[in-house]
C-alpha positions in Angstrom: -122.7 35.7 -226.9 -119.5 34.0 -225.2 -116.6 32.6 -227.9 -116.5 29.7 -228.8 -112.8 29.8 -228.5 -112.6 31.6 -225.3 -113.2 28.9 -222.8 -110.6 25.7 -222.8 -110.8 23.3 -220.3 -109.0 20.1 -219.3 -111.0 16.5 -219.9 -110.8 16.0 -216.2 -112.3 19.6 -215.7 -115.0 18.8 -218.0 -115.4 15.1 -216.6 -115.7 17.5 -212.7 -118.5 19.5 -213.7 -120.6 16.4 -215.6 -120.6 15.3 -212.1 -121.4 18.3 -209.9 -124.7 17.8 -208.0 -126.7 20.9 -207.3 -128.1 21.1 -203.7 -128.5 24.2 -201.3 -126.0 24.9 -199.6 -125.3 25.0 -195.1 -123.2 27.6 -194.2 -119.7 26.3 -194.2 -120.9 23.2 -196.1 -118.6 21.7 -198.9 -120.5 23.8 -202.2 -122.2 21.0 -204.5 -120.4 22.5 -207.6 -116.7 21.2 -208.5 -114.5 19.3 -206.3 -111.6 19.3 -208.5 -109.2 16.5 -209.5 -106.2 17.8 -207.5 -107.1 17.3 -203.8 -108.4 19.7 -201.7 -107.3 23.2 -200.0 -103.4 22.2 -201.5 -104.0 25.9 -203.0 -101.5 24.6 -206.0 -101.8 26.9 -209.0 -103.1 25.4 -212.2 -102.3 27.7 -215.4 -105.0 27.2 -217.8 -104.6 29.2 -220.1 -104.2 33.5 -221.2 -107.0 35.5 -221.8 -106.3 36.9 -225.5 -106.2 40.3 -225.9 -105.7 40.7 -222.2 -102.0 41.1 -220.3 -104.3 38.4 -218.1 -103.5 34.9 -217.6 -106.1 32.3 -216.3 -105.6 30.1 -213.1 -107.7 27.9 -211.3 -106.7 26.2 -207.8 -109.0 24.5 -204.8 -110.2 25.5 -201.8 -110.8 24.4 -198.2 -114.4 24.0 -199.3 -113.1 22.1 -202.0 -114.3 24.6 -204.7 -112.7 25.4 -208.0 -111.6 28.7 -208.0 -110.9 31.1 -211.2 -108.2 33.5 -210.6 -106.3 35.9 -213.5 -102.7 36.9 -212.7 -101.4 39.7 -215.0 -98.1 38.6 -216.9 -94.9 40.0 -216.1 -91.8 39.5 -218.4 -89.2 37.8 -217.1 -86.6 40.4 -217.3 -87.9 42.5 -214.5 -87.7 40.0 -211.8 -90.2 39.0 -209.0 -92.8 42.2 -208.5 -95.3 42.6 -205.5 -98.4 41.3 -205.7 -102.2 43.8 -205.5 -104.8 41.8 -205.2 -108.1 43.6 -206.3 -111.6 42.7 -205.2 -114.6 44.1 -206.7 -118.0 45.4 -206.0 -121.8 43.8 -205.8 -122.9 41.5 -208.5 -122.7 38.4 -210.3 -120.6 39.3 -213.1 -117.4 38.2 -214.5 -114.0 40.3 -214.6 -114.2 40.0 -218.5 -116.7 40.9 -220.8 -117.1 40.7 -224.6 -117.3 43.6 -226.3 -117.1 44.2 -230.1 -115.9 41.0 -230.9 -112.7 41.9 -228.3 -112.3 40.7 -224.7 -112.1 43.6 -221.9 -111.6 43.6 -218.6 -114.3 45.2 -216.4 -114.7 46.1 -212.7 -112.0 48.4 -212.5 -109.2 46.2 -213.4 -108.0 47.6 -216.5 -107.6 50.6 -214.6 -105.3 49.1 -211.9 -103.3 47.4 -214.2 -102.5 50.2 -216.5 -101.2 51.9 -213.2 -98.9 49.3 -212.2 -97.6 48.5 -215.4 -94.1 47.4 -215.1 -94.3 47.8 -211.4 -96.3 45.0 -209.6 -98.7 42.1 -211.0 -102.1 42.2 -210.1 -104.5 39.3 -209.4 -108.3 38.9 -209.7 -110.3 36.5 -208.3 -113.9 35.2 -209.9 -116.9 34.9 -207.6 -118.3 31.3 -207.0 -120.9 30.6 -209.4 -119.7 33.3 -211.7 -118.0 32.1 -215.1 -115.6 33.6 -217.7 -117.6 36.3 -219.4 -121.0 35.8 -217.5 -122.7 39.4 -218.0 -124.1 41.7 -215.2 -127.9 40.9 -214.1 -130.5 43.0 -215.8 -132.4 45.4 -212.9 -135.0 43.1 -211.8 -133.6 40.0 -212.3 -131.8 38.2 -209.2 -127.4 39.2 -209.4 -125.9 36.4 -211.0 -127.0 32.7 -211.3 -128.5 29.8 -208.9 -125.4 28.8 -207.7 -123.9 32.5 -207.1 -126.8 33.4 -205.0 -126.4 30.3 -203.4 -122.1 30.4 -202.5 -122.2 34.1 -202.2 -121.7 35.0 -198.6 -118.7 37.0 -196.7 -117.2 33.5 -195.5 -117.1 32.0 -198.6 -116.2 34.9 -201.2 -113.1 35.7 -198.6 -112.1 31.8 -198.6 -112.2 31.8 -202.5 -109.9 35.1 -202.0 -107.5 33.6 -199.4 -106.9 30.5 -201.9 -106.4 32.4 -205.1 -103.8 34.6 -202.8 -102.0 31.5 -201.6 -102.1 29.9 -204.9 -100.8 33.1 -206.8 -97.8 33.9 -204.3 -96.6 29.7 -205.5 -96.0 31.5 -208.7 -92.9 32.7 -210.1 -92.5 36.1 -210.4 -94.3 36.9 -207.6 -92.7 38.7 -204.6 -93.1 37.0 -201.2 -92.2 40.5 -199.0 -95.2 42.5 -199.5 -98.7 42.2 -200.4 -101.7 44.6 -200.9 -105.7 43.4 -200.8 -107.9 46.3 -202.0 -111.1 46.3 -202.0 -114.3 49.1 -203.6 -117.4 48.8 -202.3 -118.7 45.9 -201.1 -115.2 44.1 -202.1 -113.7 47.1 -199.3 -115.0 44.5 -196.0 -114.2 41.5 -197.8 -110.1 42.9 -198.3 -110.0 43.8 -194.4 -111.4 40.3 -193.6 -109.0 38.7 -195.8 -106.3 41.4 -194.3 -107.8 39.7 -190.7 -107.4 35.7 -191.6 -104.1 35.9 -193.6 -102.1 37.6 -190.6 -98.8 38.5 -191.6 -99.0 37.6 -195.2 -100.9 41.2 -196.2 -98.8 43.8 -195.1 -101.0 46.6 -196.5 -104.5 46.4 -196.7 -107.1 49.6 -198.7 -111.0 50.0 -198.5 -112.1 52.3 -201.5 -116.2 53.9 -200.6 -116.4 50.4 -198.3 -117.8 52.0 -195.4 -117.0 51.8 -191.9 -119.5 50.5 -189.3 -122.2 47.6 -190.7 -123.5 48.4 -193.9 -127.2 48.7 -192.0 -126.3 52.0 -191.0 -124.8 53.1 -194.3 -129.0 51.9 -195.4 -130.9 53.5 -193.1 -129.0 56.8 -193.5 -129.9 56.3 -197.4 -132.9 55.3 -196.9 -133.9 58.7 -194.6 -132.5 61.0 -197.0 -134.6 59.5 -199.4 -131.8 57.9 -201.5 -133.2 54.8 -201.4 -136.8 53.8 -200.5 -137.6 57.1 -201.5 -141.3 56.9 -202.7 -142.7 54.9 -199.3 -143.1 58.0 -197.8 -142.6 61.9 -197.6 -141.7 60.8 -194.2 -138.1 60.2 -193.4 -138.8 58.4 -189.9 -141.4 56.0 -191.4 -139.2 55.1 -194.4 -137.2 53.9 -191.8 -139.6 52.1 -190.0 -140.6 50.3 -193.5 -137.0 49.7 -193.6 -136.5 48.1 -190.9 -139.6 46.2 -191.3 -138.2 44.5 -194.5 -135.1 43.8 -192.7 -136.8 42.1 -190.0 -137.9 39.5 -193.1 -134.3 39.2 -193.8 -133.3 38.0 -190.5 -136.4 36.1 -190.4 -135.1 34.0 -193.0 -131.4 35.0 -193.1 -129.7 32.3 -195.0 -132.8 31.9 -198.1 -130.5 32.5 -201.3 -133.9 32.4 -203.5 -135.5 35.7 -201.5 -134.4 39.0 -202.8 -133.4 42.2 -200.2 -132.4 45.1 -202.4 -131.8 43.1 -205.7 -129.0 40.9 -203.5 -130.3 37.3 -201.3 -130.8 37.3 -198.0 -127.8 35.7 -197.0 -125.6 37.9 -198.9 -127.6 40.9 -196.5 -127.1 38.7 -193.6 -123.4 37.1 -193.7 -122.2 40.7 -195.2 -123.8 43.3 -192.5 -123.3 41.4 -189.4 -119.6 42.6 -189.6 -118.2 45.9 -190.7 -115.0 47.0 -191.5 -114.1 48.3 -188.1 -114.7 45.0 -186.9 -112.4 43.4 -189.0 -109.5 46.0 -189.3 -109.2 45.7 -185.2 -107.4 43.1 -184.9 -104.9 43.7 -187.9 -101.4 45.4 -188.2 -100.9 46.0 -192.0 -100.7 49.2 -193.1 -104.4 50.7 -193.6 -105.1 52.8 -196.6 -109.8 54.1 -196.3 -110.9 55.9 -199.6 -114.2 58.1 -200.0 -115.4 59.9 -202.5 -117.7 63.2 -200.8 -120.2 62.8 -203.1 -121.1 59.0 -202.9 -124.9 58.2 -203.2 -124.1 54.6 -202.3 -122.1 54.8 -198.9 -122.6 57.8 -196.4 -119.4 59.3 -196.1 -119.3 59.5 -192.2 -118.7 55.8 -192.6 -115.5 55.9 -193.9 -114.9 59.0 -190.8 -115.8 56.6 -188.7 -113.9 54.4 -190.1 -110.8 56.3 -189.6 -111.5 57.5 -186.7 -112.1 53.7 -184.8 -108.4 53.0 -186.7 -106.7 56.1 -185.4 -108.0 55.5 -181.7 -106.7 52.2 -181.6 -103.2 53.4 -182.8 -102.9 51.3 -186.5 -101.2 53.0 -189.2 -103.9 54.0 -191.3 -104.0 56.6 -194.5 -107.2 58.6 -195.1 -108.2 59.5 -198.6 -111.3 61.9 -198.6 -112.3 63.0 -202.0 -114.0 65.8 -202.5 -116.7 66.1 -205.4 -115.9 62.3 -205.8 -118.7 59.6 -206.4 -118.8 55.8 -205.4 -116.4 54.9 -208.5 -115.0 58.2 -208.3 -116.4 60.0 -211.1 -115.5 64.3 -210.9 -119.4 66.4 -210.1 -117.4 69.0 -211.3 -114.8 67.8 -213.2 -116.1 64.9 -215.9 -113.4 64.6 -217.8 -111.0 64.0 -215.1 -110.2 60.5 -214.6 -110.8 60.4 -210.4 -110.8 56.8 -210.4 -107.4 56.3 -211.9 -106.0 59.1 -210.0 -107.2 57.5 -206.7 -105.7 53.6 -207.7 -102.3 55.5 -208.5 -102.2 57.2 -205.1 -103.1 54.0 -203.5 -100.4 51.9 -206.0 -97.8 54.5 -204.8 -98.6 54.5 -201.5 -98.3 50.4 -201.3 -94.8 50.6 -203.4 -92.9 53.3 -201.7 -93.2 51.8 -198.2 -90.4 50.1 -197.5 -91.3 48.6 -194.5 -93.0 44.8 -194.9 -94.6 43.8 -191.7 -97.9 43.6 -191.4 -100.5 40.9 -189.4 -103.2 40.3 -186.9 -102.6 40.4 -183.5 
């Protein structure tokens, strides 16, 4: 159960979503939820309030598609001056950053992590999902990810725009350096950071993908899927689980942009809008500083992606760090080792390796 307490919001806030009309969305159409107050795409950052409990402060600012978005800037004291900005996206699902636990707030996702890493060192930001609301809890298996409007706004256009605003928004606050800036992504948040890396040009000068693949996520599937990682009872077959595969993704395409049909627990357009893209794609045209992460033993993303990955990068001469892992899962967890902490470990070798470049420029070309 969400407090009571937890969630302030202005009357003209309040007034906004007493008028929102939901309607299905058209790709790149204006989303039927909250055209706030303050104009649109100005990307002006409105403080609303801190999280308590949390070194996490609460922001909201429009964007071009004149959404509200939610963003959460960690505080800073004053006495340590501006500090570069890490901007964190996170994996699959419908779920809020935060979560109630025990009567306490916590952040989830892997942000607690990250910010326990750059304590003192740079401020991190984190960006809700469209449709997703403070303290919203993960989807039960079965159920679709997150609510109506979620499924509905959640494609790789319109997750990046929300991204690209909270960015712009965030870098109009004080205390935030203007030199540098770091978008990292895990999982499915790993194509979303290199698209972001792609639109803003020279504003992100260092860009990571942590177990985000490489080529289009359909091949990371179908590699799953004739292992028998996934899809594993259609057959003792591996070729005809693919064929079945591919058969259901057939329906997806059929019907590409449905936000009510369900592909893997995720809508079709989330399948569509994500997979028709790849990380290789979007990294090509980008000069930030590249930083790919993959953990050996990942059941979610082949690993040859992220080989792939690096070796597509490498060929076309961009400055690009590879991380393989060995014994490492998805989120990092040790096979061998389970007390070791692999997930922190990795996030301070990427935090390092973002803080001790000195060198700033970055872009698309």
């Amino acid at each position: 159960m969400r407090l009571a307490a937890a969630r302030t919001f202005t009357v003209a806030r309040t007034f906004a979503v007493a008028l929102a009309i939901s309607a299905p969305l058209l790709p790149g159409s204006p989303s039927s939820g909250l055209a706030a107050s303050f104009g649109a795409e100005t990307y002006e950052p409105h403080k609303e309030s801190a999280i308590a409990g949390t070194p996490f402060t609460r922001y909201f600012t429009t964007d071009r598609f004149r959404r509200e978005i939610t963003f959460y800037l960690s505080d800073a004291p004053d006495s340590v001056g501006a500090l570069p900005l890490i901007v964190y996206i996170q994996g699959s699902g419908g779920n809020s950053n935060f979560a109630e636990r025990g009567g306490r707030i916590v952040t989830q996702n892997g942000q607690g992590t990250l910010y326990g890493v750059c304590r003192g060192r740079a401020r991190t930001l984190m960006v809700e999902k469209p449709g997703v609301q403070y303290l919203d809890p993960a989807a039960k298996p079965g159920e679709q990810p997150g609510t109506d409007e979620f499924c509905r706004e959640h494609t790789l256009e319109r997750w990046t725009e929300a991204v690209k605003a909270a960015i712009r928004a965030a870098r109009r606050i004080h205390g935030v350096r203007q030199d540098r800036l770091l978008v990292m992504g895990h999982s499915e948040g790993g194509i979303v950071a290199c698209r972001v890396a792609r639109e803003l040009g020279p504003v992100v000068t260092h860009v990571a993908s942590l177990s985000g693949g490489g080529p289009t996520q359909l091949y990371d599937l179908i590699e799953l899927v004739r292992r028998g990682q996934l899809m594993g009872n259609a057959s003792g077959d591996p070729e005809t689980r693919v064929k079945s595969f591919l058969t259901l993704w057939d329906d997806v395409l059929a019907d590409s942009m449905s936000a009510e049909k369900l592909f893997l627990g995720h809508p079709y357009r989330r399948w569509f809008t994500f997979l028709r893209s790849s990380p290789a794609q979007e990294l090509t045209p980008v000069n930030a500083r590249i930083y790919v992460a993959q953990g050996l033993e990942d059941a979610s993303v082949d690993p040859k992606s992220a080989d792939v990955l690096f070796a597509e990068l490498k060929a076309q001469g961009k400055d690009v760090t590879y991380d393989r892992v060995p014994g490492a899962s998805h989120a990092y967890a040790m096979k061998d080792r389970p007390n070791e902490n692999g997930w922190q470990k990795l996030l301070g070798r990427v935090v390092d390796w973002y803080l001790n470049d000195d060198r700033t420029s970055g872009g698309s070309r």
